[in-house]
C-alpha positions as a Python dict, from the first residue, in 0.01 Angstrom:
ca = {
    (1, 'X'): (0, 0, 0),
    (2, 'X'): (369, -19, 53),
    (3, 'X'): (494, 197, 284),
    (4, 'X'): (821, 387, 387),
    (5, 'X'): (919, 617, 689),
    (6, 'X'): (1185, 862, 643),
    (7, 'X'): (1281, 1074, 969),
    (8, 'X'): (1607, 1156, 1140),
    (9, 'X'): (1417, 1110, 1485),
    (10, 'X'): (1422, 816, 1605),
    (11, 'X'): (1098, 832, 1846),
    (12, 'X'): (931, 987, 1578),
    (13, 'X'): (978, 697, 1354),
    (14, 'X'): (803, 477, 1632),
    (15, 'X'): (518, 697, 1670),
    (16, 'X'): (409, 602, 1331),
    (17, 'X'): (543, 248, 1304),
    (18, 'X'): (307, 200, 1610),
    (19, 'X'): (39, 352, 1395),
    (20, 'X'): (98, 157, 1080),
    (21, 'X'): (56, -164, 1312),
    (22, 'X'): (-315, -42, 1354),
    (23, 'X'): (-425, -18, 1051),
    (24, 'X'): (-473, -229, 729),
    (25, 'X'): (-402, -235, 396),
    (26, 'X'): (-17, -50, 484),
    (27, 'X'): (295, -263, 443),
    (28, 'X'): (608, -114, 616),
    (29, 'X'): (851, -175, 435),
    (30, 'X'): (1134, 24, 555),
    (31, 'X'): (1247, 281, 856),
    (32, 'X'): (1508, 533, 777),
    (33, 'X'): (1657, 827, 935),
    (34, 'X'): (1884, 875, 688),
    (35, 'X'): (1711, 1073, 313),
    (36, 'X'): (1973, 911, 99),
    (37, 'X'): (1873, 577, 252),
    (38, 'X'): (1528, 651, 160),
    (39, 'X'): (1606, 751, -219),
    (40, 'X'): (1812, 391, -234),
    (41, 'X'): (1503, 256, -150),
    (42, 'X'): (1287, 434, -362),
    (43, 'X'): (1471, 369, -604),
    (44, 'X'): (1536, -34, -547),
    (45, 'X'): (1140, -70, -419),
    (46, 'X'): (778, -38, -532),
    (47, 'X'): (704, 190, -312),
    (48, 'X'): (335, 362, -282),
    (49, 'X'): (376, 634, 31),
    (50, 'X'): (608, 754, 209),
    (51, 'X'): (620, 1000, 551),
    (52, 'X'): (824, 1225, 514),
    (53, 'X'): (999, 1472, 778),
    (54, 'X'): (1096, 1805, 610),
    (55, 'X'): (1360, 1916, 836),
    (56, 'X'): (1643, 1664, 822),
    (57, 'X'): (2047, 1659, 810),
    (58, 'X'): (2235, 1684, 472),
    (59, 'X'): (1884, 1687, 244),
    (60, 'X'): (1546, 1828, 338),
    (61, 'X'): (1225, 1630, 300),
    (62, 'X'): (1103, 1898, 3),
    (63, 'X'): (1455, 1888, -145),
    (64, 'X'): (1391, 1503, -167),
    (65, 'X'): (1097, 1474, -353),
    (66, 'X'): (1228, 1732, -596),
    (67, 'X'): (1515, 1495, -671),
    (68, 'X'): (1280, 1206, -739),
    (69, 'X'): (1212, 1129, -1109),
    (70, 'X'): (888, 883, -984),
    (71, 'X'): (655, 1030, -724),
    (72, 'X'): (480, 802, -510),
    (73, 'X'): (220, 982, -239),
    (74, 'X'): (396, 1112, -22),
    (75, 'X'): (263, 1256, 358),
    (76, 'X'): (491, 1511, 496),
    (77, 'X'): (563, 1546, 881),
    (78, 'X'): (703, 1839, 1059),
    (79, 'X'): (717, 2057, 1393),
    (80, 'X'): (696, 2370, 1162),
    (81, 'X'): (350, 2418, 1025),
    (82, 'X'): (516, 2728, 777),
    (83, 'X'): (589, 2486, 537),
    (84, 'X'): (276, 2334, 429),
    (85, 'X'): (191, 2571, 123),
    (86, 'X'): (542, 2422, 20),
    (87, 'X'): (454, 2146, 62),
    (88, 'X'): (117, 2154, -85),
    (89, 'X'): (258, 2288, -440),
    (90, 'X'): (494, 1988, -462),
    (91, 'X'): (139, 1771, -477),
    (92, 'X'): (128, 1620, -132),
    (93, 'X'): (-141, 1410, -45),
    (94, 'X'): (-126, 1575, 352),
    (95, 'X'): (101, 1759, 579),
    (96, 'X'): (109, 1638, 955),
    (97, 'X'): (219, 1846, 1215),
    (98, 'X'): (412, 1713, 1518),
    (99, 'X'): (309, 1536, 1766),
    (100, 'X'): (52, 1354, 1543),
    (101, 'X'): (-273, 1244, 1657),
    (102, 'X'): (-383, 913, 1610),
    (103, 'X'): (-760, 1068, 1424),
    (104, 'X'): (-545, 1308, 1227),
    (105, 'X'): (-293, 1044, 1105),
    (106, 'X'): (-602, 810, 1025),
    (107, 'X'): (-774, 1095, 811),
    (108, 'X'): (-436, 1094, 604),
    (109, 'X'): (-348, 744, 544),
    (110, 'X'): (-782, 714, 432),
    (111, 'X'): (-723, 992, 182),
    (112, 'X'): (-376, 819, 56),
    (113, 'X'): (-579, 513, 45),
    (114, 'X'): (-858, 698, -166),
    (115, 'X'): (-573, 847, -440),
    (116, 'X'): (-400, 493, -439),
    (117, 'X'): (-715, 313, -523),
    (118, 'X'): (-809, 584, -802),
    (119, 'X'): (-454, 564, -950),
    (120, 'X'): (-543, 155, -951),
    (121, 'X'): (-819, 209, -1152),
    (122, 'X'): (-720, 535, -1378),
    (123, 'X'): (-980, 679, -1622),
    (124, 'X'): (-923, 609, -1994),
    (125, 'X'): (-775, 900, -2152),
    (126, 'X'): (-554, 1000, -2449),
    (127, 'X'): (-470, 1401, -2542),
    (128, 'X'): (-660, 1581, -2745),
    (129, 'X'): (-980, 1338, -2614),
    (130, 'X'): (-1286, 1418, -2441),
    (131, 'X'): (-1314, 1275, -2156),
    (132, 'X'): (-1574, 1061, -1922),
    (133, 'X'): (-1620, 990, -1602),
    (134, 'X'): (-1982, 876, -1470),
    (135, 'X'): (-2164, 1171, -1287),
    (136, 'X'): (-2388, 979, -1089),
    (137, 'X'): (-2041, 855, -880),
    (138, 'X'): (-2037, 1208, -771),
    (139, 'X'): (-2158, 1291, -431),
    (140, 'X'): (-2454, 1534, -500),
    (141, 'X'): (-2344, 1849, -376),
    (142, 'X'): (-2171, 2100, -116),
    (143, 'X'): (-2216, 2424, 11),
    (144, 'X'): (-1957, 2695, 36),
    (145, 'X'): (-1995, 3026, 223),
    (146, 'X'): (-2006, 3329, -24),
    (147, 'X'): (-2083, 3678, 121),
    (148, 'X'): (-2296, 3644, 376),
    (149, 'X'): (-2491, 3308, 264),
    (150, 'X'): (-2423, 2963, 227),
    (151, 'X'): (-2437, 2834, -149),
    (152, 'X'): (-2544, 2502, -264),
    (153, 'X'): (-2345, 2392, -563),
    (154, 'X'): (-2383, 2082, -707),
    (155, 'X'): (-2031, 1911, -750),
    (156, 'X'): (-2119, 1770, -1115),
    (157, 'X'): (-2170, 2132, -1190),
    (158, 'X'): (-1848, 2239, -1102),
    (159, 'X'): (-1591, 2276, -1407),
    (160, 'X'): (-1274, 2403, -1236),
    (161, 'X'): (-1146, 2622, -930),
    (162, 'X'): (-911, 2897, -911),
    (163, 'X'): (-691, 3045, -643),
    (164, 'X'): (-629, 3369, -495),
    (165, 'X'): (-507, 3430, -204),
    (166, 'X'): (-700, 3366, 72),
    (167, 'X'): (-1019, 3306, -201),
    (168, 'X'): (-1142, 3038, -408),
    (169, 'X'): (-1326, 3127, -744),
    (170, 'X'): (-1505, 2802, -791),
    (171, 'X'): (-1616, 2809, -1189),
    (172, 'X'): (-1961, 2585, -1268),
    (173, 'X'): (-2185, 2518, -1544),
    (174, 'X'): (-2399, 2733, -1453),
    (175, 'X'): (-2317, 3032, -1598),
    (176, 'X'): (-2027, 3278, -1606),
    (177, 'X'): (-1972, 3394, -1299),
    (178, 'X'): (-1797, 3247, -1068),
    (179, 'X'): (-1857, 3181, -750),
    (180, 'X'): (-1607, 3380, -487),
    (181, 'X'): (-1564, 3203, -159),
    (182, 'X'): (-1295, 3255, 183),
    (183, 'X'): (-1174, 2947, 155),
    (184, 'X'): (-826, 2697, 61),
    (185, 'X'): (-795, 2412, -143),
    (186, 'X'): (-740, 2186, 113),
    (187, 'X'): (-1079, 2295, 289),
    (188, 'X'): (-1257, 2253, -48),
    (189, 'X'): (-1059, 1924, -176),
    (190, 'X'): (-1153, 1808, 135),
    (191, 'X'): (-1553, 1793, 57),
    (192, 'X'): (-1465, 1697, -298),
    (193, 'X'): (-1403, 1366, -456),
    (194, 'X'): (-1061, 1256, -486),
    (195, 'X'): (-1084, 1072, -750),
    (196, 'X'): (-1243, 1335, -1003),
    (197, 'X'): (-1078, 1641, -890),
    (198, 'X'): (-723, 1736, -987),
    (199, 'X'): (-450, 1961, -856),
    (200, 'X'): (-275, 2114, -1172),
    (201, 'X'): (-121, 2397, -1113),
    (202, 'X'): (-50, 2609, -774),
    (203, 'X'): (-351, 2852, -867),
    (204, 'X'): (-614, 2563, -1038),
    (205, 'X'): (-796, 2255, -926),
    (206, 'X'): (-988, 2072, -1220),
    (207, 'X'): (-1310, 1874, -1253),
    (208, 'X'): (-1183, 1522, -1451),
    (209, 'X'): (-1493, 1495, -1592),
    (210, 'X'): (-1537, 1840, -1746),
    (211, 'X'): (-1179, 1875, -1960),
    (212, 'X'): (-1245, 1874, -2328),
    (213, 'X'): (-879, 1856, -2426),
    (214, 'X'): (-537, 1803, -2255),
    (215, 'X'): (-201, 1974, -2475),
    (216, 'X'): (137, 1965, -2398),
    (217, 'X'): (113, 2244, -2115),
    (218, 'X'): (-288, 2320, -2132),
    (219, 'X'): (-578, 2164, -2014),
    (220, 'X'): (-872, 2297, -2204),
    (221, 'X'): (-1242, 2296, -1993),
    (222, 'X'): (-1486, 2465, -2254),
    (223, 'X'): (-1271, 2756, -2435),
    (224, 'X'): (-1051, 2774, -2112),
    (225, 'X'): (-713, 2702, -2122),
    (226, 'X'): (-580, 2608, -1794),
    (227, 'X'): (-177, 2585, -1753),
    (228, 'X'): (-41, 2246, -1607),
    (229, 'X'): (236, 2378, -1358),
    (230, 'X'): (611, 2183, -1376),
    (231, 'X'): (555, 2016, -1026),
    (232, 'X'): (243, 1906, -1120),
    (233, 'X'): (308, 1760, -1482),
    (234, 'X'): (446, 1407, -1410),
    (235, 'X'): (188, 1361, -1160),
    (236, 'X'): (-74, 1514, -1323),
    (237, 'X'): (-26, 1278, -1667),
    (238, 'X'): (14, 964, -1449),
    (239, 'X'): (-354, 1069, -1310),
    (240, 'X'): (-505, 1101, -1638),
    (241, 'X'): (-335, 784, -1822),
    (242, 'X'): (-104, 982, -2039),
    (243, 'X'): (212, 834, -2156),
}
């Protein structure tokens, strides 16, 4: 993966560059401290992920990946932990929080790794078509806390999950109901695989595997139609091989 860092601190910039040296498979390609340096670049370069530090000078980290046109992952990094919901609407793949630990920075360049090696490979999909991916990729199952038990779903089961609040309604194939559990989607996306669940709207997380049916704004799972929110479109069709 090709790499940028984009942060007006200068020691914070060689915290991760002495990071990136430790791992593989991560090209630096550039430093900046200035954000209009880093849309230059983004705009010159094949670029694949990029750190980004939300509070900056002139152009804020969120404001910058709203003015891109082509998303590549992006990782944000901040001092102020109040911004990660932000953060996690505008698709992030993670949100560090200052100073970074080494483990915690590792767990986020493995999952950027995961979503760049999926988006390598993408599943074969046109609108209006069912689609496939294999089940038996899937890991078998997880268990989420509901009431005052621990449920074991089985994560081929599981057709789609929907937000409120602090709760997760987590939607399955085995019947109607759904299942209601304390939880975010980070904590859930977290046991899940990458690579067959999608973020595609604010308030839904879909199974790949289960949508019937993808329209201009919809995805349809069953008789369900499931909106595809603004911030999530462009990513959201580049995930699923829609031109």
């Amino acid at each position: 993966m090709r790499c940028i860092l984009v942060d007006d601190e200068p020691l914070a910039l060689d915290v991760l560059s002495s990071y990136l040296e430790k791992v593989e498979g991560v090209q630096l390609v550039a430093r900046c401290t200035n954000p209009l340096e880093a849309i230059r670049i983004l705009s010159e370069e094949a670029i694949d992920l990029v750190f980004l530090d939300i509070e900056m000078p002139n152009l804020s980290g969120i404001d910058l990946v709203k003015s891109l046109d082509r998303l590549p992952q992006f990782i944000f990094t901040t001092a102020y932990p109040q911004y990660a919901l932000e953060g996690f609407d505008l698709n992030a793949t993670d949100y560090l929080v200052k100073p970074v630990p080494f483990p915690r920075f590792l767990k986020a360049i493995a999952r950027a790794k995961e979503k760049h090696e999926a988006g390598q490979k993408p599943t074969e999909i046109k609108a209006n078509a069912t689609l496939a991916v294999p089940q038996e990729s899937l890991p078998d199952f997880i268990f989420v806390k509901s009431e005052y038990e621990n449920i074991k779903i089985n994560t081929a089961d599981i057709k789609y999950l929907q937000g409120l609040k602090d709760y997760i309604k987590i939607y399955t194939n085995q019947g109607d109901k759904a299942i209601l559990t304390l939880s975010s989607f980070k904590e859930l996306l977290d046991k899940l695989p990458g690579s067959h669940f999608l973020r595609v709207h604010r308030s839904y997380v879909v199974n790949i595997n289960a949508i019937r049916a993808v329209q201009k704004s919809k995805i349809l799972i069953g008789d369900i139609r499931i909106p595809i929110g603004e911030t999530y479109k462009e990513e959201v069709l580049k995930q699923l091989n829609i031109s």
